[in-house]
N, C-alpha and C positions, 0 to 999 in steps of 0.2 A: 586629856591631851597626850597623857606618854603612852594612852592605849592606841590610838590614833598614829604615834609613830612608831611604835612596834609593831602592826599590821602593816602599815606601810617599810618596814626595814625587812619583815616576813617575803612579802611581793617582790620584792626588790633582792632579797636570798635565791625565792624560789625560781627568778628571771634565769639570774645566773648562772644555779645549780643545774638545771633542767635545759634552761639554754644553751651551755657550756657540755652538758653530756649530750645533748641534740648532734652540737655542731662535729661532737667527738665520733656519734656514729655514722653520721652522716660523710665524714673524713674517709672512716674505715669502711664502713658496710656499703656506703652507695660509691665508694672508691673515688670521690671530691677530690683526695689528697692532704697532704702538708698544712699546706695554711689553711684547711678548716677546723684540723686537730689541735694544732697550735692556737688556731683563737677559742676553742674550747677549751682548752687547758687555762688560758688567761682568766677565760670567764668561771671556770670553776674555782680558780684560786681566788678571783672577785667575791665567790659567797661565800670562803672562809673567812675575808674577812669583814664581810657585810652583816656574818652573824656575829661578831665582836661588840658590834654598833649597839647591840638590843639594850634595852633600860635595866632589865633585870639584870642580877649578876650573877646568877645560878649557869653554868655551861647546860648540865643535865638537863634542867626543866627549858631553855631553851633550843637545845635541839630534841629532844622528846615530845615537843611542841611543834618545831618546825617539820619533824615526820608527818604531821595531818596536811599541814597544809604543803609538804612536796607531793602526797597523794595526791589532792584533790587539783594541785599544780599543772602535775605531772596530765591528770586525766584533759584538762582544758588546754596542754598544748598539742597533746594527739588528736584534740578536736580542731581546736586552730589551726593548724603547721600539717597536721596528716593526715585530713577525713575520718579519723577512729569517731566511730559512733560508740558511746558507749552505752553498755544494759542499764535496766533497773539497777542489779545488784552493786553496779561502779559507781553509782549515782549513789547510792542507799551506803556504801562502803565509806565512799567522799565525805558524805552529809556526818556521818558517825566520826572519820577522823576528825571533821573541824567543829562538829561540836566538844570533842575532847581536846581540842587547842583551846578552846574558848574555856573548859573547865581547869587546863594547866594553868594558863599564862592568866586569865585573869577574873576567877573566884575570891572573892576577899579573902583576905587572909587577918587573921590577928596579928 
């Protein structure tokens, strides 16, 4: 079960993190304005502290973790949100970062 809510509090980081710098460029770079940056900025301070939430109590191996899965995040909202097709090699990059979230966060440990 507490694997099951730290994957699900991961999803719920990487919404934020990735959503939050979306709505930030999207502010600036597609020139949206004011209140697209300002509600990126909310939602990026949402995944600091949605990674608070996590079961483990380690910061390091929690965001050392959460790097795989903002990769493999980040690749399926440029699929969703921006038509980014991505290669083999982002697919194959993905696949590797979140098999090493799965070897961080939760390999047995003594």
């Amino acid at each position: 079960m507490l694997v099951l809510k730290s994957i699900a509090l991961f999803v719920l980081a990487a919404l934020a993190e990735i959503g939050g710098a979306w709505l930030v460029w999207q502010g600036v770079r597609e020139h949206r304005g004011w209140i697209w940056i300002g509600a990126g900025v909310i939602a990026l301070g949402l995944y600091g502290f949605v990674a608070t939430l996590q079961p483990d109590a380690h910061f390091g191996r929690i965001l050392a973790a959460y790097g795989g899965i903002f990769v493999a995040g980040s690749l399926a909202w440029g699929m969703a949100l921006d038509g980014y097709r991505p290669d083999r090699y982002d697919i194959t990059g993905a696949l590797l970062c979140l098999i090493g979230v799965a070897v961080i966060m939760y390999a047995p440990r003594g």
